[in-house]
BATOR-291393 format. One record per residue (C-alpha): x, y, z; residue in one letter. Coordinates in pm, whole numbers, padded with zeros to 5 digits, always signed. Example, Ala and Ser with C-alpha at 12.3 -4.5 7.8 and 13.67 -1.06 7.14 Angstrom:
REM residues 2
+01230-00450+00780a;+01367-00106+00714s;
//
This chain:
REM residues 315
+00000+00000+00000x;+00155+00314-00070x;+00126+00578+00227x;+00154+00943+00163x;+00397+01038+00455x;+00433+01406+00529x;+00752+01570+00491x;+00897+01905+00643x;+00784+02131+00374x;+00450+02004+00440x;+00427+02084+00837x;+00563+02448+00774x;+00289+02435+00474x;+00022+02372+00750x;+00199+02610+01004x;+00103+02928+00688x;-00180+02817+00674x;-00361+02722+01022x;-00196+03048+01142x;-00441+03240+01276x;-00703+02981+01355x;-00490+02832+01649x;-00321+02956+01913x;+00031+02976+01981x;+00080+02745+02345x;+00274+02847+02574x;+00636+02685+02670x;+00742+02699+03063x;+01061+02567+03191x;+01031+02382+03527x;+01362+02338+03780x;+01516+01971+03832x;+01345+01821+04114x;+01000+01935+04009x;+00785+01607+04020x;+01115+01447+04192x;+01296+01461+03811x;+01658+01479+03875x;+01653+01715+03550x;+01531+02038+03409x;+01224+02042+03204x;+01028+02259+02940x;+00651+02199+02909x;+00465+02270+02606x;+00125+02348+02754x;-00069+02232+02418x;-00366+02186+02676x;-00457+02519+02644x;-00542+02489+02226x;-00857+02602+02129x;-01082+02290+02239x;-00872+02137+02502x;-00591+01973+02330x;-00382+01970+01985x;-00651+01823+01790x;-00769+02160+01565x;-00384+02173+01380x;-00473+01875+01175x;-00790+01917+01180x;-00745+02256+01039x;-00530+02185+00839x;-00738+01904+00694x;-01046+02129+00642x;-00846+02437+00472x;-00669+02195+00185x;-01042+02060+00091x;-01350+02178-00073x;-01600+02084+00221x;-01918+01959+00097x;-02292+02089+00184x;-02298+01786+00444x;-01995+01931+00610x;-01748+01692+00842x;-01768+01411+01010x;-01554+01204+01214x;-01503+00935+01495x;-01335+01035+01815x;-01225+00938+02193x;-01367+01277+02289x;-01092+01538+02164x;-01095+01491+01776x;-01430+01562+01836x;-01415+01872+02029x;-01167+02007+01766x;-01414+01922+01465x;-01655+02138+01648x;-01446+02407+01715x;-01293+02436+01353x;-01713+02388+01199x;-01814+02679+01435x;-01517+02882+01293x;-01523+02803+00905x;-01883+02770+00867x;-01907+02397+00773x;-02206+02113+00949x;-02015+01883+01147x;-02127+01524+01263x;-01934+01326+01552x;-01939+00973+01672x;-01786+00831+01944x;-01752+00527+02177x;-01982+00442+02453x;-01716+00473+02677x;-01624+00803+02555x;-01585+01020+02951x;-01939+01185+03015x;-01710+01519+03065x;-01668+01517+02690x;-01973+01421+02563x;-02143+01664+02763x;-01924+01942+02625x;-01999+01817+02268x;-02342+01897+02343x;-02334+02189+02540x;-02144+02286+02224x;-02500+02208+02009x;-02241+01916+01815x;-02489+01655+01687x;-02338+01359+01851x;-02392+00974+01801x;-02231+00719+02044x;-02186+00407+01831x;-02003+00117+01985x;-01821-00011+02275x;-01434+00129+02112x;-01261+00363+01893x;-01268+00138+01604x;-01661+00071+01575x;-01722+00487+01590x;-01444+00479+01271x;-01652+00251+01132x;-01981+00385+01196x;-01791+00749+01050x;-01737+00583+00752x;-02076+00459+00666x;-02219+00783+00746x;-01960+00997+00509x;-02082+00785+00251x;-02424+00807+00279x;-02431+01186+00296x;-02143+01269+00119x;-01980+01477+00388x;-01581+01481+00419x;-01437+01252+00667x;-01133+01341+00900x;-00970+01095+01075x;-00837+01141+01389x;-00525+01024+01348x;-00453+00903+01027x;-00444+01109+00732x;-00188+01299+00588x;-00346+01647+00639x;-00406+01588+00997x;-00051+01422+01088x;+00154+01752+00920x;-00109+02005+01110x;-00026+01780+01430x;+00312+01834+01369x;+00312+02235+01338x;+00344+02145+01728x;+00730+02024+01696x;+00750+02306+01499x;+00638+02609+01722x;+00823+02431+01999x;+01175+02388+01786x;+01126+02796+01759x;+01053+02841+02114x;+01333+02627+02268x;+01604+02606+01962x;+01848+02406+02144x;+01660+02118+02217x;+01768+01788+02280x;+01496+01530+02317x;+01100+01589+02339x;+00877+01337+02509x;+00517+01273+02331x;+00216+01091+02407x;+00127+00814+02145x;-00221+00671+02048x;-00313+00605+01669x;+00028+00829+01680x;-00119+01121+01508x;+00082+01398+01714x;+00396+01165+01762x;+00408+01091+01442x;+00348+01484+01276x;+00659+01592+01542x;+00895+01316+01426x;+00843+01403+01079x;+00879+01815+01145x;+01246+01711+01316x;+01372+01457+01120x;+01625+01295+01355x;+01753+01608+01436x;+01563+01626+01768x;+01534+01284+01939x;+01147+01205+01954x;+01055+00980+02268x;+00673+00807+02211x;+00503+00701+02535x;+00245+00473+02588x;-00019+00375+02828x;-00006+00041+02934x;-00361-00042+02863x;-00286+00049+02489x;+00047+00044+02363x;+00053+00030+01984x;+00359+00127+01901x;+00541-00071+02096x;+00335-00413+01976x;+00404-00300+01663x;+00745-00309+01695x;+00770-00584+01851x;+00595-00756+01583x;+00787-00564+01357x;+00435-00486+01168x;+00096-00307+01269x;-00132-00500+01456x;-00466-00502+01667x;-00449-00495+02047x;-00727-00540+02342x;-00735-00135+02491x;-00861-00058+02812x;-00679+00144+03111x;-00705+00497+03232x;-00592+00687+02909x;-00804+00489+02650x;-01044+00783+02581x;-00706+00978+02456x;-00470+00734+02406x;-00760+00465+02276x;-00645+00338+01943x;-00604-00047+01889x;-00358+00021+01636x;-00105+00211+01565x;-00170+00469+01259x;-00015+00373+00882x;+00115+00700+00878x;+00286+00719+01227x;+00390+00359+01165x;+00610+00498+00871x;+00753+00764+01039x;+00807+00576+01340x;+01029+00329+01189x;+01297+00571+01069x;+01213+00919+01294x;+01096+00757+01652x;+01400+00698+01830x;+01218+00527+02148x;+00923+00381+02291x;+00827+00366+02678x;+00517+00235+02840x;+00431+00339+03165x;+00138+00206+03388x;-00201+00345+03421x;-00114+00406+03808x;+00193+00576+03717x;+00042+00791+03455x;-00214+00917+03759x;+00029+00966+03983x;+00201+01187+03721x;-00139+01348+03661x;-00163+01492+04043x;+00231+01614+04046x;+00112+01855+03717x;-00145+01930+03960x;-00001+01964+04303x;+00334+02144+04151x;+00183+02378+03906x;-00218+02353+03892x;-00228+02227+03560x;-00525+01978+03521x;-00417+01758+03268x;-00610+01421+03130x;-00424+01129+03195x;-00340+01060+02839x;-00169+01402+02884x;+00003+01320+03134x;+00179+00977+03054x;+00495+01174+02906x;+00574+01318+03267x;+00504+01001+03377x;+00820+00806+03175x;+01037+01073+03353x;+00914+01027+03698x;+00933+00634+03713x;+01270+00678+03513x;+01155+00504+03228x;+01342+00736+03088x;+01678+00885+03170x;+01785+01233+03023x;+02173+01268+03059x;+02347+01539+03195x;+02278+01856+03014x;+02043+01698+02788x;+01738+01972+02717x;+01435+01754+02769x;+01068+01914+02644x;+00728+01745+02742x;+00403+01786+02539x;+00123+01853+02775x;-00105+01753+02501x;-00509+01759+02623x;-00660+01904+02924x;-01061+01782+02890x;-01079+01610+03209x;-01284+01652+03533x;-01069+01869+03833x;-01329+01686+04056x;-01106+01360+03956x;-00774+01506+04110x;-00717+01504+04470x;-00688+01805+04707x;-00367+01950+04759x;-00119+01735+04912x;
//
């Protein structure tokens, strides 16, 4: 099958022209010791995108290369693809049309329709609302964006190694959450190898990693406390391609570990982060992975739709 991989050119292609439809996040630099890592850190707060998380770059991006039919969008979604389609309908003009899981977390959903989204839940997982997505842009003719998986949406997603490269030039090594690998996979092909691109995984879903360890794609059981984010039950095409020559690592950290991660955002600098969010932070704290002396270590803080009631008080 041949897979149309995005390149460079075609991130700073989407940077032109989603500029002006998304924000630019803001990077902080953290001390070592902050959540007990023996190292200084830079967080790229991508939470705080229009809609919650990173999804509207590719999405955006997506939209603005296409002529949008009458019917509009539609598209399957753990929560924030979703949230993004809405937000980039409401701000172009187009109908948009959203399925998700069953299990999709009753704090998104309920912003989808607070948000007036017309919203089906079809299915127990990620993969039946795809499926569902499909039949639907086919029977109405609308355009279908994927969440993860389509060349559009992986070079928007990776205008967010590309803001970051011109906020913190010296960089060393960035840390990423991975699902279907949509954002992982967009930063790995913005830097090339010249920055070295760490994925991380939940536990309860780690496609990458079963991917390369079969040393192909293939389907796993998902479940844990990240699956509405991190959900996929296989890796992307795309990201798969990138992956195999652009992402240098893979770590999987435990659903425990990725909460306790979770509360340290919290506790140390009151960001309320979804646990999918938060699984990067967690490979540093349970030193699943290392940085070396000196090395300049950046963390994508990538979605923030979560309850605060689900956090704990201050410790």
């Amino acid at each position: 099958m041949n897979i149309r991989v995005p390149t460079p050119d075609d991130v700073a292609a989407a940077a032109d022209r989603i500029r002006g439809h998304v924000r630019r996040t803001p990077l902080i630099g953290v001390p070592s010791g902050t959540f007990g890592v023996d190292a200084p850190l830079a967080l790229k707060l991508e939470l705080l995108q229009h809609s919650g998380s990173f999804k509207p770059r590719g999405v955006f991006n997506r939209a603005l290369t296409r002529d949008v039919p009458p019917a509009g969008l539609v598209i399957a979604s753990g929560g924030n693809a979703a949230l993004a389609l809405l937000h980039v309908g409401r701000r172009l003009g187009h109908a948009v049309e959203v399925f998700v899981p069953e299990t999709a977390p009753a704090v998104k959903v309920a912003k989808l329709h607070h948000y007036g989204a017309n919203v089906h839940q079809a299915g127990r997982d990620f993969a039946a609302a795809v499926v569902a997505s499909e039949r639907r842009a086919a029977e109405t003719g609308a355009l279908l964006m994927h969440a993860y998986d389509q060349p559009e949406v992986v070079a928007g997603q990776g205008t967010v190694a590309l803001e970051l490269e011109r906020q913190c030039p010296d960089l060393d090594t960035v840390l990423v959450a991975c699902g279907g690998g949509g954002l992982a996979g967009g930063m790995a092909a913005w830097f090339d190898r010249r920055v070295r691109v760490v994925a991380v995984e939940a536990s309860g879903s780690p496609t990458l990693a079963a991917a390369r360890a079969a040393g192909e794609r293939v389907t796993i059981s998902v479940g844990g406390v990240a699956a509405d984010a991190l959900g996929a039950s296989r890796i992307g095409a795309i990201a798969w391609e990138i992956a195999q020559r652009a992402i240098d690592e893979v770590v999987v950290v435990p659903g425990e570990e990725i909460l306790d991660a979770r509360q340290r955002l919290w506790d140390e600098l009151r960001i309320c982060a979804e646990p999918g969010a938060a699984a990067p932070l967690a490979a540093l704290v349970n030193g699943g992975y290392v940085p070396e002396a000196n090395e300049r270590v950046a963390v994508i803080v990538c979605g923030g739709n979560s309850d605060p009631a689900t956090l704990k008080a201050a410790r």
